[in-house]
N, C-alpha and C positions, 0 to 999 in steps of 0.2 A: 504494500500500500504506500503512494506516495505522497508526500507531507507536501502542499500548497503553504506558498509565503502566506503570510495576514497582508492585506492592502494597505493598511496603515504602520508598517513596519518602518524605523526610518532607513533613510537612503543608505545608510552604509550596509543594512544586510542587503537589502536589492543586488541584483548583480550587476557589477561594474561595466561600466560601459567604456567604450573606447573614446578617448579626446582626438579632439580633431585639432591640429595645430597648422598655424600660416605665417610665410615670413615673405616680408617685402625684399628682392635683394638687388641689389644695383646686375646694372649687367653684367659686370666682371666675375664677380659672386655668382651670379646664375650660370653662364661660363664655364666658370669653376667646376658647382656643383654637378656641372651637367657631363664634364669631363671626367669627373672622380665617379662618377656612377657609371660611366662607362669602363673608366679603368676596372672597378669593380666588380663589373656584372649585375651590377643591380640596376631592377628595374624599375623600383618606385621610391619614392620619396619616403615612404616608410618604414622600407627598408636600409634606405642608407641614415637613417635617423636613428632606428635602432642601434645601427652600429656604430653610431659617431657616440651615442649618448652610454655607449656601453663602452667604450675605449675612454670617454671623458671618465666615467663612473673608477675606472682603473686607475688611470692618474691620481684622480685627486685623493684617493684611495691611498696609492702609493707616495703621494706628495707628505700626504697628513701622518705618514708613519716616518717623514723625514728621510725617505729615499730619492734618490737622483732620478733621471733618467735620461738616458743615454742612450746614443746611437753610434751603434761602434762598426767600422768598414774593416773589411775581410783583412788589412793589413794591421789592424788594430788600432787605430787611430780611433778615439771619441770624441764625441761632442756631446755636450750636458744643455738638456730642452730648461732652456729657462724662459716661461711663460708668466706673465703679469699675474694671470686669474689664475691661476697652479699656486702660483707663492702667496698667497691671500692664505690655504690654506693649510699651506708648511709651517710644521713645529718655528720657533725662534731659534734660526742660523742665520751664519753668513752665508749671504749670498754670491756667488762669483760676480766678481766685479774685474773692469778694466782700467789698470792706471795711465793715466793720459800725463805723458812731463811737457808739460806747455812752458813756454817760456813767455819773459814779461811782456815781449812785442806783441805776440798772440796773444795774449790773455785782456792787454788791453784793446787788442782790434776788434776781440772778439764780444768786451765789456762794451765799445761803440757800437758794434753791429747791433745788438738785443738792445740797449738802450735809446735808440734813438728813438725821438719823442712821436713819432710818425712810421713806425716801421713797418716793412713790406716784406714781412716773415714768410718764409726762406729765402733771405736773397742767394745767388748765385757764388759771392765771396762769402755768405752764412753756411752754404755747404761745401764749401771747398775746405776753410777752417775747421769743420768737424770731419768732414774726412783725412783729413791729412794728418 
């Protein structure tokens, strides 16, 4: 004999229903997506959701227990994914950082660049200065 819900049960014993989720993306993004789903072999949008949201769930998983992570090439050479929204929820470490030895001509061309009263952020000499 099988046991009918009550109608007036609330919503959380009901059975869950599926969310429907939508994101606006620029074209480049859509692009993207659209290319990562092919690399992939997936066909739908729900499926490659599932699997970006189950590779995020990994991370931040492994962020939070204070693990690295790393992508290491068959000669062994690594590199450490340092992600803005990953470190939000990493334990209290240091984080790898880059020491830049600037000297005082740079530092102050660079103090003009960002300060002026009117700036027209990036200029062409603002990323020459950071890249160099």
């Amino acid at each position: 004999m099988a046991v009918k819900p009550k109608r007036n049960q609330p919503e959380t014993a009901r059975r869950a229903r599926n969310k429907k989720f939508q994101a606006d993306l620029a074209p480049a993004e859509d692009r993207a997506l659209r290319a990562l789903k092919e690399d992939l072999q997936l066909r739908s949008n729900t499926d490659f959701l599932a699997d970006a949201v189950a590779l995020f769930r990994w991370a931040v998983s492994e962020r939070r227990l204070g693990h690295r992570i790393i992508s290491e090439t068959l000669s062994g050479e690594r590199k450490v994914l340092v992600f803005p929204r990953l470190e939000r929820v990493a334990p209290e470490t240091n984080l790898p950082r880059v020491e830049i030895a600037w000297t005082e001509s740079e530092l102050a061309s660079l103090a003009e660049l960002v300060s002026s009263p009117d700036p027209q952020l990036p200029t062409k000499a603002l990323i020459r200065a950071v890249r160099d």
